[in-house]
C-alpha positions as a printed Julia matrix, in Angstrom:
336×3 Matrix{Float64}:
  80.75  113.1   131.67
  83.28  115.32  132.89
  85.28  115.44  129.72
  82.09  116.08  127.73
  81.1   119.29  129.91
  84.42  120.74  129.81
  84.4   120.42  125.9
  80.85  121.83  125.91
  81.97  125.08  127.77
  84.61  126.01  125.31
  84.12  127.95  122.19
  83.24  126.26  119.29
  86.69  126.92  117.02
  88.74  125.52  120.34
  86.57  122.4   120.2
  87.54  121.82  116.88
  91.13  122.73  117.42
  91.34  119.85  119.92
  89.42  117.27  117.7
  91.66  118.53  114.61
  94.71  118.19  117.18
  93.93  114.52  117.97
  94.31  113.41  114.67
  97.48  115.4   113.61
  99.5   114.95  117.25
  98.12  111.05  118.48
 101.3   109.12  118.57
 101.14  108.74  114.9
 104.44  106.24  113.39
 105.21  106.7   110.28
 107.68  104.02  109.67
 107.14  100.66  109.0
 109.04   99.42  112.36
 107.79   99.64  115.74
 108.46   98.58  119.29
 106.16   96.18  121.44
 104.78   93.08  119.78
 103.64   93.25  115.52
 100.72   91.89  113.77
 100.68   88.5   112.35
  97.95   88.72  109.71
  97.73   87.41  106.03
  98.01   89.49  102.79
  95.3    91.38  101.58
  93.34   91.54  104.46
  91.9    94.59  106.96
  94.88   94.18  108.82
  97.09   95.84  111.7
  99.75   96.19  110.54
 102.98   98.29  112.79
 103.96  101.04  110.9
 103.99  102.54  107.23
 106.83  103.43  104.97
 106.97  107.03  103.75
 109.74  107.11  100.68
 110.4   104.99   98.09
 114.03  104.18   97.36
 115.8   105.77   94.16
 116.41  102.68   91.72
 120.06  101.34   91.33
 121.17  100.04   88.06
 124.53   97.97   87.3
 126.38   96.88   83.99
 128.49   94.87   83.22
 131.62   94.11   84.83
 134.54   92.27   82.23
 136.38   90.63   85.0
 136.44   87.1    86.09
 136.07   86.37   90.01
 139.6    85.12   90.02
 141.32   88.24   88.46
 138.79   90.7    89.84
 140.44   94.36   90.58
 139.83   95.85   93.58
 136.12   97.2    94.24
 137.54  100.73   94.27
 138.9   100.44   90.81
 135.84   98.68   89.03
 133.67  101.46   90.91
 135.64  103.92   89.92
 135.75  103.07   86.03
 131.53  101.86   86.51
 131.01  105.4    87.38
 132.78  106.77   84.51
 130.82  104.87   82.34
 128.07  105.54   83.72
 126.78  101.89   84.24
 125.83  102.68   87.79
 123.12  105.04   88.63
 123.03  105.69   92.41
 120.33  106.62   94.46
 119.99  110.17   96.14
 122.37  109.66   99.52
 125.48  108.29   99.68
 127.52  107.49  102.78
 131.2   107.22  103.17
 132.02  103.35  103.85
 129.04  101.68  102.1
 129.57  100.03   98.78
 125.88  100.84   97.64
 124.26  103.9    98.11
 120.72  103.6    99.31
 117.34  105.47  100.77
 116.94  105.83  104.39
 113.15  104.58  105.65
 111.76  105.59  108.66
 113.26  103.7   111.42
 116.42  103.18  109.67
 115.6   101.23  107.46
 118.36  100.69  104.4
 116.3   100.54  101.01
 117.76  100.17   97.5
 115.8    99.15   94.12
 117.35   97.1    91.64
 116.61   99.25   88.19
 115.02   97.45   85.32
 118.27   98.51   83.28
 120.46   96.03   84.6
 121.79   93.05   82.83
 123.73   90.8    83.25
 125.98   91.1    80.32
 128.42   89.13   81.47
 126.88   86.29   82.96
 127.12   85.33   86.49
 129.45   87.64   86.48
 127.95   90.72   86.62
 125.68   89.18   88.73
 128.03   88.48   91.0
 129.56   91.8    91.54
 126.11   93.19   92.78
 125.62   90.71   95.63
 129.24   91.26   96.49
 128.1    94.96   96.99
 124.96   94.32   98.79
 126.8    91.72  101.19
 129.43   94.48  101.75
 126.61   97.08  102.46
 124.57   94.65  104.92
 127.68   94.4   107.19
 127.8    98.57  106.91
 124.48   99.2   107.96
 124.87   96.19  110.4
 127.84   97.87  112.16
 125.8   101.75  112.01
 122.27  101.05  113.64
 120.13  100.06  110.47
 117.43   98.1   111.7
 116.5    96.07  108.51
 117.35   95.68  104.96
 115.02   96.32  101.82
 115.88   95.17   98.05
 112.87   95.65   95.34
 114.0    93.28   92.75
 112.1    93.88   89.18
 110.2    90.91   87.68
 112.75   90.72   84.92
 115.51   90.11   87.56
 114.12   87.55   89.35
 116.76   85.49   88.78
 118.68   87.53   91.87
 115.98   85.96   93.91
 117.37   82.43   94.32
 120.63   84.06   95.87
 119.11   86.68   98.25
 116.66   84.26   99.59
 119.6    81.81  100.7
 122.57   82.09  102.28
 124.46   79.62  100.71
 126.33   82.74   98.65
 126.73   84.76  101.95
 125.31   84.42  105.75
 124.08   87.88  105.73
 121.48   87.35  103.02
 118.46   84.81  103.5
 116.23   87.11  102.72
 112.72   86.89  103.16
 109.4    87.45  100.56
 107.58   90.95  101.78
 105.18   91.49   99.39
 104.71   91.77   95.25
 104.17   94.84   93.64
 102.05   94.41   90.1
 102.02   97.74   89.14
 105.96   98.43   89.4
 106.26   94.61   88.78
 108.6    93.81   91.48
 109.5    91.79   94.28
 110.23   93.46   97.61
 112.19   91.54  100.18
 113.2    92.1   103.32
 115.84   91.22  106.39
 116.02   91.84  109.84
 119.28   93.0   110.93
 119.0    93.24  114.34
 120.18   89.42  115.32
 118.85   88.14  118.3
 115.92   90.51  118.98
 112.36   90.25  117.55
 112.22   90.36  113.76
 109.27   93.63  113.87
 108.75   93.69  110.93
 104.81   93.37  110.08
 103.28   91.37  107.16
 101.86   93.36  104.0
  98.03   94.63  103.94
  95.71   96.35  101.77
  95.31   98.89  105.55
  96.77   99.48  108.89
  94.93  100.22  112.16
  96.17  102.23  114.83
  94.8   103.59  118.18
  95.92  106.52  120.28
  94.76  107.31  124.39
  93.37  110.1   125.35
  94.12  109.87  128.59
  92.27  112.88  131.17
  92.93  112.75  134.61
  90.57  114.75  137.57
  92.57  117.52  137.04
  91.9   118.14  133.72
  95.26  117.28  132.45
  95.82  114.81  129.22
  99.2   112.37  129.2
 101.59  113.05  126.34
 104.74  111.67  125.46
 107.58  113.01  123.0
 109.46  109.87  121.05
 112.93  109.75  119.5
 114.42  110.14  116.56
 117.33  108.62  114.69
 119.74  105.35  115.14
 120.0   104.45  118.54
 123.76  105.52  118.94
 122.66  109.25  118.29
 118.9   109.67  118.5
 117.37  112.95  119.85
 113.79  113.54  121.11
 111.06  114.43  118.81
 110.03  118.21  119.36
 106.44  118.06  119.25
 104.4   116.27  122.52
 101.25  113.75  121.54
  99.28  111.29  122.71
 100.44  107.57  123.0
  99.32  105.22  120.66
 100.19  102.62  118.49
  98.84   99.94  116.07
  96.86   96.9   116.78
  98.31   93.54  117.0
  95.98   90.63  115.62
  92.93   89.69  117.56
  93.27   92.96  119.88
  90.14   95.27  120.38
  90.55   98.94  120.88
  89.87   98.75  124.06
  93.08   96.14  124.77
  95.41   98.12  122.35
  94.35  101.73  123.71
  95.29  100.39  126.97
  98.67   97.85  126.42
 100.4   100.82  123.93
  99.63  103.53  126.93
 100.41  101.03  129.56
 103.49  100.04  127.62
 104.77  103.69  126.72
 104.25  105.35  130.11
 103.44  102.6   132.68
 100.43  104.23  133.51
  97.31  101.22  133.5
  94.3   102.99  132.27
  90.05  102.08  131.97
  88.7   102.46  128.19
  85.77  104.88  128.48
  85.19  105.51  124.88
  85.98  106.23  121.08
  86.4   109.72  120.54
  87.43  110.25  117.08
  88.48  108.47  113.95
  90.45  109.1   110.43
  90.65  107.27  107.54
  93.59  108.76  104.98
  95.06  106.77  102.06
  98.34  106.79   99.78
 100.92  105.65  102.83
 103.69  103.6   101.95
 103.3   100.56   99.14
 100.1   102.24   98.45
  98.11  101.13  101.67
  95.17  102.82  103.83
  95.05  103.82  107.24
  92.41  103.55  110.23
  93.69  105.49  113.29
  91.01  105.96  116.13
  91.57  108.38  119.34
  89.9   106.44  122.67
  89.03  107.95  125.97
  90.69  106.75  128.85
  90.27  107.11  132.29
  93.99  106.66  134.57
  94.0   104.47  137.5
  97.62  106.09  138.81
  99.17  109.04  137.74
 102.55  107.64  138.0
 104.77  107.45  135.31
 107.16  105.11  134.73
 107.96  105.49  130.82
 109.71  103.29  128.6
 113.17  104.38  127.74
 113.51  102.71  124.32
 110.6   103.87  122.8
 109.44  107.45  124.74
 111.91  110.4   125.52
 109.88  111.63  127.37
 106.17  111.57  129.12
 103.55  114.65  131.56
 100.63  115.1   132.22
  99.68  118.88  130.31
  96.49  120.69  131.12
  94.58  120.77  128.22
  94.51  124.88  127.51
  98.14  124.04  127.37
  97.97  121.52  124.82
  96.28  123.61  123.1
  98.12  126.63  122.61
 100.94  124.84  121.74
  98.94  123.31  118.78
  97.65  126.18  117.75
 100.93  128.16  117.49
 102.44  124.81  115.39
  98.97  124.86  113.47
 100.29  129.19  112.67
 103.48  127.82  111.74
 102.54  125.47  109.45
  99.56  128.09  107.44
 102.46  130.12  107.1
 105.03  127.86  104.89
């Protein structure tokens, strides 16, 4: 094929340059959220699931709080004497306005652990003051672009379960069962915040499969895209270009997910030619696997007519040119 005699012609270290480049630059999403349609499939299963989580959240702990509901002092005053006390032991990042601090996950998603450490040594009490908190910070990150909320709830506080998963003690809660963790023995659940859209959120799976186009037009040119970064009221474009790609929803070949994610990120309708490459890397978020495969495809218009909400941008580069740039960002990156 064409693409197969142009390879053939370069040296050998630029051939592997480009193979090496397809896996590091192909679209790849590292968070756990993504945009055009999620997998549906059940736990501990090869599955397809949308994106992966990169950081763990710092645990939160809480003590004990002497005041009744009725003659409860102002949240800045029991904070205030908490931290003192040292009965609350906050995560990394804190932000002005939220009661709780909390981890930021890819995509913006809020994350906070409930520690081990706290009791409830007042009864429902104490108890009582934390899902104040949490209700508080849900209408924060609510108002500032979070797209979902994450609470890892230790085995030995399972009794917070009953109240998240309802919301019979506040309308923002009714959260929902992600996943169990039986090494770290605790429950991870998980809300949507974004009311009225498509909950995105994928199910949990022991791996995730993705697929990215490699899509070379008669001019020897390859579409890339650049995405965006941050909450939607301030995001900025990612620096690097790569190729478009995404994960497969349930049922989908590679053929129909190469094609719908590059259709559906640059409007350009493509013909699946072949499987190029593949990876297979481990240790992403919640402990899970990942199968990421680079496909061939040939363009039927060289239009482009990208989407706005997920791509900040979208060419067509020749390929020398997507190559130097990789190889300078490959220098950069021997050199740290």
């Amino acid at each position: 094929s064409e693409f197969t005699q142009h390879i053939m012609k370069r040296s050998s270290e630029m051939t592997l340059a480009l193979f090496s480049t397809l896996l590091s630059r192909c679209g790849r999403c590292s968070g756990y959220l993504h945009g055009g349609g999620t997998s549906q499939s059940p736990l501990l299963s090869l599955t397809t699931t949308s994106r992966a989580f990169s950081a763990r959240p710092q645990p939160l702990s809480f003590g004990g709080c002497s005041a009744s509901p009725s003659s409860r002092r102002p949240f800045h005053t029991i904070a205030a004497k908490r931290r003192r006390n040292n009965f609350v032991a906050f995560s990394t990042l804190s932000f002005d306005g939220c009661p709780l601090d909390f981890e930021v996950g890819p995509y913006n998603a809020a994350e906070i652990t409930i520690s081990e450490n706290h009791e409830s040594n007042n009864g429902d009490d104490d108890d009582e003051f934390l899902l104040d908190q949490l209700d508080r910070s849900i209408d924060f990150w609510r108002s500032n672009d979070y797209t979902s909320a994450w609470v890892s709830v230790p085995t030995s506080q399972a009794r917070l379960i009953q109240h998240l998963s309802s919301t019979e003690y506040s309308p923002n809660f009714g959260f929902d069962l992600h996943h169990t963790n039986a090494t770290l023995q605790t429950i991870v659940m998980k809300k949507w915040l974004k009311e009225g859209t498509e909950d995105k959120i994928p199910p949990f799976a022991t791996h995730q499969v993705g697929c990215a186009g490699f899509v070379l037009n008669n001019q020897n040119e390859i579409l890339v895209i650049k995405e965006w970064s941050g909450p939607l009221s301030s995001r900025t474009p990612t620096k690097q270009w790569k190729l478009p790609g995404g994960l497969l929803d349930a049922g989908e070949t590679f053929e129909e997910a190469t094609c719908r994610e590059v259709l559906e990120e640059t409007g350009i309708p493509c013909e699946f030619e072949s499987i190029l490459t593949f990876w297979h890397r481990h240790g992403l978020k919640f402990g899970k696997s990942d199968l990421y495969y680079v496909c061939l495809l040939r363009p039927k218009s060289l239009e482009i007519d990208l989407d706005p909400v997920e791509v900040s941008a979208a060419k067509w580069m020749p390929i020398d040119e997507f190559l130097e740039t990789q190889a300078l960002l490959q220098d950069v990156t021997n050199q740290r």
